[in-house]
N, C-alpha and C positions, 0 to 999 in steps of 0.2 A: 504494500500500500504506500508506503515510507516513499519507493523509487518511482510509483508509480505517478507521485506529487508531484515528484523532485523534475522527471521529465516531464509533466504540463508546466510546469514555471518555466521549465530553461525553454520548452516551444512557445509558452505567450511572449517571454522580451525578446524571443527573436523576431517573433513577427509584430512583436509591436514597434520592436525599434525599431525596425524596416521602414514601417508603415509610417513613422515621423521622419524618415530621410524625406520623404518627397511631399514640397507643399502643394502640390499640385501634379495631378497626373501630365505625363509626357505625351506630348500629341503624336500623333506616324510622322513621318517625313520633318524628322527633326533635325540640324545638320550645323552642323560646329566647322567654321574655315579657318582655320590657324597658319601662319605665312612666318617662317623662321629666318635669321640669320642678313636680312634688311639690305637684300641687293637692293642696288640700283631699280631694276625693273617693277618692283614693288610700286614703287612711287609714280614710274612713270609709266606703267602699263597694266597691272593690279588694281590701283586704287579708282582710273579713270571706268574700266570696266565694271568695277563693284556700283562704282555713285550708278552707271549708266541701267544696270539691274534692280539696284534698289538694297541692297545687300551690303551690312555691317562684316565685321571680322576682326581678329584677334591679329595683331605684328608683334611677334616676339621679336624684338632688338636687340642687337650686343654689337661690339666692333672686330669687324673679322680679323683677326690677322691673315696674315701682314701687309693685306693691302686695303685698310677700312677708307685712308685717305685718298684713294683713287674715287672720285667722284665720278666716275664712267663704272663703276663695279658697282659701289655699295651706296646706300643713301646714308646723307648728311643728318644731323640734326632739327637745322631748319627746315629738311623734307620731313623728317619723322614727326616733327611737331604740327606742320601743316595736316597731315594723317590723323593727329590726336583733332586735326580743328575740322575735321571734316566728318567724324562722328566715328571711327575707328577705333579702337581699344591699344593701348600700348602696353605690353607688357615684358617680364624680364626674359633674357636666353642667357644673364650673365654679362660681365662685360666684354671677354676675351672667348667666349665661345668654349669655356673650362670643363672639360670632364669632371663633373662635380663627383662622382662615387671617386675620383682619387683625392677630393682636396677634404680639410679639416675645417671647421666650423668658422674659425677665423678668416682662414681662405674663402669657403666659400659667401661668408656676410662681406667680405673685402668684394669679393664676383658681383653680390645683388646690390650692395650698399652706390657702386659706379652707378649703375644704371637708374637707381632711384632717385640720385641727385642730381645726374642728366634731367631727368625727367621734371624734378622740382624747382631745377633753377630757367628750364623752361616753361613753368606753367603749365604742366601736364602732370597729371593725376599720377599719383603715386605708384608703381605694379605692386596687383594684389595678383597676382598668376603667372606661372614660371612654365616652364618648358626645358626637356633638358637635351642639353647640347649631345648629340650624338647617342640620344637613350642613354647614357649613363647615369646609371642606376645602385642606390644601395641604401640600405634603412639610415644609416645614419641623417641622409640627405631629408630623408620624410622629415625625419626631426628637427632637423636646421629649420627647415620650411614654416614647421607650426610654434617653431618657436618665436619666429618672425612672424609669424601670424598670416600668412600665405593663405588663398581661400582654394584653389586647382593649381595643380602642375601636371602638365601633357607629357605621353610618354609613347613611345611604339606600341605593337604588339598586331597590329592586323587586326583589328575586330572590333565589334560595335562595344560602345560605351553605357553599360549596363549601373545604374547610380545605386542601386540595393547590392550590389556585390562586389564594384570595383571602386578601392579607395580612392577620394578625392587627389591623392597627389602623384595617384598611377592611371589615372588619363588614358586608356587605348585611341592608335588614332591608323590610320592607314596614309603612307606617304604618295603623294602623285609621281610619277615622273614620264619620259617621252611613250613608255610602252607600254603602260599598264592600264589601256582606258577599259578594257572588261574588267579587270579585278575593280577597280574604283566606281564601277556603274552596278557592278556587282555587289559590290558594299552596302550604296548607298539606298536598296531594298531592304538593307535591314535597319533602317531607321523607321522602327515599330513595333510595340508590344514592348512598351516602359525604355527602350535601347535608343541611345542616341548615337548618332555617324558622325566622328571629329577626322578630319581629312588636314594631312599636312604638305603644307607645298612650300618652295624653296623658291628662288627665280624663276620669272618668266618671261624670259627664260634665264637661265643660271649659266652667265660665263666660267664663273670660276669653276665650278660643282658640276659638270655635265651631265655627270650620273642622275642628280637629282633636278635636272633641268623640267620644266614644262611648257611649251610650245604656245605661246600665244595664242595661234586657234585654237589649241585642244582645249584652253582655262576656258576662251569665249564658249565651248561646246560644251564645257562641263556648265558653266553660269545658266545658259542656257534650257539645259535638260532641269538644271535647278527649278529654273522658272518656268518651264512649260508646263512640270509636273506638280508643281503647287506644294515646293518643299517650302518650309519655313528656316531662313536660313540666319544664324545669330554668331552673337562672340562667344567667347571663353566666359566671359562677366554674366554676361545673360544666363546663363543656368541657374545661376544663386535664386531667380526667379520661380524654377520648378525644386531646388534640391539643396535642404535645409545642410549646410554645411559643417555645423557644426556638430549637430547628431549623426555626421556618415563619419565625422572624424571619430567620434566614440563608437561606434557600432560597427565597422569594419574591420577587419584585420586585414593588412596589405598583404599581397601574394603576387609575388614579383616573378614566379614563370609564367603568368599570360601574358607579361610583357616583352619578351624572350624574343620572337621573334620582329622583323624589320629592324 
């Protein structure tokens, strides 16, 4: 009788916490655009396409090395803040692009702390959302995160973004690049039944990064199929709208093999 208590209690606060992660059910065709690493092409062919759709997005910013100063590669400042003034969300990648699972808490507040006062001494909103450079990945880094008060941080993994079972600061997202337009159209079916679809893209096109390039027309064909098919397409920030964050921080436990792969 005793164990037979003990497991209805441990089943009602699983489902009950659950059941306060999300203040709001998740509608189908839900779709998160996240753009890392702040080429050039971002600003000059990205953003003009987004306003032309209708359609917000997340810029994770950092300064590439070694060539962030080449203004034909990567965007400036004064671009990234025009972004924050054009209704865009800006958020951290770090300052140097850092493998965050090799650096130490010092290191890596030195990584987010760059990028926050960039932001501050421009008049642009603080980053409450991180992204991690290269999917590097390790619990410590969760913890830096929420000690800083972090609300998402994006991560690899291929697959749709489930808010009752994947920690907020383990993010699945699926990357674009020149050859993958089935896997990506294929994905973005599974934005339904509570799962959301975060899609990560790099330049468009990506001089430095070729691997992770995407092709001008293919972003306009993906914006496109976005909009014929009556996806609702938002930032990183906007989730806090459906998914109470601070109850998935307590009720989760990170499990970092679904993020494994990409």
């Amino acid at each position: 009788m005793k164990n037979n208590l003990v497991i209805l209690i441990t089943i009602f606060c699983f489902l009950y916490g659950h059941s306060q992660i999300l203040k709001q059910n998740i509608p189908d065709k839900l779709v998160v655009l996240t753009f890392d690493d702040a080429p050039a092409s971002q600003f000059e062919v990205v953003a003009p396409l987004l306003q032309e759709f209708g359609f917000v997005a997340t810029f994770f910013v950092c300064e590439f090395p070694p060539n962030y100063r080449d203004s034909t590669l990567y965007m400036n400042w004064r671009q990234i803040k025009a972004l924050d003034k054009m209704g865009f969300e800006i958020a951290n990648h770090t300052h140097t692009h850092a493998n965050v699972s090799k650096l130490s808490q010092s290191q890596f507040n030195v990584e987010l702390e760059y990028i926050e006062n960039k932001c501050d001494s421009l008049g642009i909103s603080k980053p409450s959302n991180f992204a991690y450079p290269g999917y590097g990945l390790n619990a410590a880094a969760l913890e830096y995160l929420q000690i800083k008060k972090y609300r998402f941080a994006r991560a690899g993994g291929g697959r749709a973004y489930d808010p009752l079972a994947d920690h907020p600061y383990l993010i699945p997202s699926w990357a674009t690049n020149a050859d993958n337009k089935s896997e990506i159209l294929a994905a973005l079916d599974q934005a339904k039944n509570q799962k959301i679809v975060v899609l990560t893209l790099h330049g468009v096109p990506d001089v430095e990064h070729p691997w992770v390039t995407t092709p001008p027309e293919l972003f306009r064909e993906y914006l496109q199929y976005l909009s014929d098919h009556n996806f609702k397409v938002v930032s990183i920030r906007d989730l806090e709208a459906y998914i109470d964050v601070n109850e998935a921080l307590k009720t989760i436990v990170p499990d970092f093999n679904k993020n494994l792969k990409n």
